[in-house]
C-alpha positions as CSV (number, residue, x, y, z in Angstrom):
1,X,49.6,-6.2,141.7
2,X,53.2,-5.2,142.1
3,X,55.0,-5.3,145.5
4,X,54.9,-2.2,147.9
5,X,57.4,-1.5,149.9
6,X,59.0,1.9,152.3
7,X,61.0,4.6,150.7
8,X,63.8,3.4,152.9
9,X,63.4,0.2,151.2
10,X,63.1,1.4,148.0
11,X,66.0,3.7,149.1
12,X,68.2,0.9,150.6
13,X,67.2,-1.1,146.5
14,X,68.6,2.2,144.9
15,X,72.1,2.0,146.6
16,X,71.6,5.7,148.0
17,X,70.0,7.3,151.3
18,X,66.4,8.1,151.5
19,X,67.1,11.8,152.0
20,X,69.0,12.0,148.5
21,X,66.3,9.6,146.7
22,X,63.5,12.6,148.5
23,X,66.3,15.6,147.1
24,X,65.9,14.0,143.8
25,X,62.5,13.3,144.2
26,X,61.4,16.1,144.6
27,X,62.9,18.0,142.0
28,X,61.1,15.7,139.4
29,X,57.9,16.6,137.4
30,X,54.7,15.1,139.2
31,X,54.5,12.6,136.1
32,X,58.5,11.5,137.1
33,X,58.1,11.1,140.8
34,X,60.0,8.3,141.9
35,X,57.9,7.3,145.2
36,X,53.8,6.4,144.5
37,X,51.7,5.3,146.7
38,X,50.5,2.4,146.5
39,X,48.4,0.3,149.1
40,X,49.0,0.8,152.9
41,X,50.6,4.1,153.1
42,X,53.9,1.8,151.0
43,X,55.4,2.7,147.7
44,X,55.5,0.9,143.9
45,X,58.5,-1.1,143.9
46,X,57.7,-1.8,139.6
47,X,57.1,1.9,139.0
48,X,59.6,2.9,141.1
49,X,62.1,0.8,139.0
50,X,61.4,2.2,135.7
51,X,61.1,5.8,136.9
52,X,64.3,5.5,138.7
53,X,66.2,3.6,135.3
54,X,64.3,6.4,133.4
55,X,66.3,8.7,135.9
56,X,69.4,8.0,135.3
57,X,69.7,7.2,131.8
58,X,68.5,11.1,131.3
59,X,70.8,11.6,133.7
60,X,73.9,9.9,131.8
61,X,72.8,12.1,128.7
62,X,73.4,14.9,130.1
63,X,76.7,13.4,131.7
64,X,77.6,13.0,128.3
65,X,76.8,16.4,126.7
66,X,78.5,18.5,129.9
67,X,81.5,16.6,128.9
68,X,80.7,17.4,125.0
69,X,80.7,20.9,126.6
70,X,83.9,20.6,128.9
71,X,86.0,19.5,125.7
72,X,84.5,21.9,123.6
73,X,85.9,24.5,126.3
74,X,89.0,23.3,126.2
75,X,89.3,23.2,122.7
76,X,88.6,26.4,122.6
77,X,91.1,27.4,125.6
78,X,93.5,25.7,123.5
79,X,92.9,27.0,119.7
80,X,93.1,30.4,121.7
81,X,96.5,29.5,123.5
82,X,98.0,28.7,120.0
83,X,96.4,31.6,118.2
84,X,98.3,34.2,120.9
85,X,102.0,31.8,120.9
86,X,101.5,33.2,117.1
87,X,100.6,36.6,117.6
88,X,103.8,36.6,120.0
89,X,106.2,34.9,117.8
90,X,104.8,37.5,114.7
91,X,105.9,40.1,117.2
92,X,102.0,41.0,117.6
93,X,102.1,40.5,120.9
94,X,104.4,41.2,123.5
95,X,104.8,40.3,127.4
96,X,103.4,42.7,129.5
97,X,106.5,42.3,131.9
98,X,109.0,42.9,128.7
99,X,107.3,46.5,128.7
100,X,107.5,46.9,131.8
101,X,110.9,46.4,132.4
102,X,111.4,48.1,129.4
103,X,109.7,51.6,130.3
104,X,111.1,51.1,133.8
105,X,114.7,51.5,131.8
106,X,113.2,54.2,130.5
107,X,111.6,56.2,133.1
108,X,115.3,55.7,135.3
109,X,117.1,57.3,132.4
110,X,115.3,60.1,132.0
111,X,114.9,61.0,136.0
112,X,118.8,60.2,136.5
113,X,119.4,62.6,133.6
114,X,117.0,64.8,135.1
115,X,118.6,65.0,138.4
116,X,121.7,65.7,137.0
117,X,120.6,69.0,135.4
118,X,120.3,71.2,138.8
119,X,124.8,70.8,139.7
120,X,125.3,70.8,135.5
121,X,124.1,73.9,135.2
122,X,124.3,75.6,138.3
123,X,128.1,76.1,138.0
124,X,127.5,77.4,134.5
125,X,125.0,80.6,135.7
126,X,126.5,81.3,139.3
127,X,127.9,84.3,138.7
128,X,125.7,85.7,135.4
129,X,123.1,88.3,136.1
130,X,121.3,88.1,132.8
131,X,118.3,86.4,132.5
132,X,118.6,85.5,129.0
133,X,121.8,84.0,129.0
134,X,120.3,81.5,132.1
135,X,117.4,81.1,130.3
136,X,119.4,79.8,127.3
137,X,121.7,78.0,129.1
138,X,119.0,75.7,130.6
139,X,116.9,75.5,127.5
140,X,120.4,74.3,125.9
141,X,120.8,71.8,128.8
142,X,117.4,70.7,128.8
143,X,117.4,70.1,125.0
144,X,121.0,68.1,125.2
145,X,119.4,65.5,128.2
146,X,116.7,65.2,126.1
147,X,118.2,64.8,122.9
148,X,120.6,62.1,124.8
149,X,117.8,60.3,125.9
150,X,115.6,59.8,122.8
151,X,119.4,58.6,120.8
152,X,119.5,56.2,123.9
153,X,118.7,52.8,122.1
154,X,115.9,50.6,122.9
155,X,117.1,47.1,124.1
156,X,115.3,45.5,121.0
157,X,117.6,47.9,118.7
158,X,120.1,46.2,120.3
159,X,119.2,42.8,120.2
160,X,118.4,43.3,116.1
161,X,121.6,45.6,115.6
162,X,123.6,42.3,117.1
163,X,122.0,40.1,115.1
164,X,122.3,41.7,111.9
165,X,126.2,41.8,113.0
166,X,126.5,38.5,113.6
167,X,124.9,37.5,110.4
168,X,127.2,39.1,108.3
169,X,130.4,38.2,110.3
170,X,128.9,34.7,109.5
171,X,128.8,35.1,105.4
């Protein structure tokens, strides 16, 4: 006959509180409960001991394996971290605030050349009558600002047109 004893004894044994040792309790199967009656309305201390050991060691597995699963995670996090620092250096891949500021440059060109057109050509048709001739003149206007801003070079062309420079000042 084993000894019997309170759950707040068999608690107090456990190193936790007896309202944690009833959480955990009674989340186990019935054949894993860590409280049984015994005699005098008291608990197995000799079952209680192996179930709770049995606890924890299941327990520490799955410790183990969430860690298995954190690593693997980050692993992952950082196979996928290299895998785009090469797609960037390729020129695969490039910063979303690059483009940005890039089409920002662009977008400001086109609407300062824009603005521009209305005193440009409104001292070239003040005193024509003919339709036509305004016509043309605007389409003429419209087609220079455009043409100006697509030979506009992109800050890359740049960059690569400076480079190429300096590499054959260098030879």
């Amino acid at each position: 006959m084993s000894a019997a004893l309170t759950k707040k004894e068999l608690a107090n044994i456990a190193g936790y509180t007896y309202r944690r040792l009833y959480d955990i309790d009674r989340d186990l199967p019935e054949d894993q409960k860590l409280f049984v009656e015994s005699e005098g309305g008291k608990y197995d201390l000799a079952i209680f001991v192996q179930r709770w050991v049995d606890y924890n060691v299941a327990n520490e597995k799955g410790e183990a394996k969430s860690l298995d699963d954190a690593k693997t995670a980050h692993e992952i996090i950082k196979t996928r971290k290299t895998e785009l620092e090469v797609a960037k250096l390729e020129g695969q891949l490039v910063d979303v605030n690059e483009v940005k500021q890039l089409w920002g440059g662009i977008a400001s060109t086109v609407m300062q050349n824009m603005m521009r057109l209305p005193n440009k050509i409104a001292v070239k048709v003040a005193n024509m009558e003919s339709v036509q001739t305004i016509q043309a003149i605007i389409d003429n206007e419209i087609r220079d600002v455009l043409i100006s801003i697509s030979e506009t070079p992109l800050p890359d062309a740049d960059e690569a047109h400076e480079e190429t420079n300096e590499a054959s000042e260098e030879t």
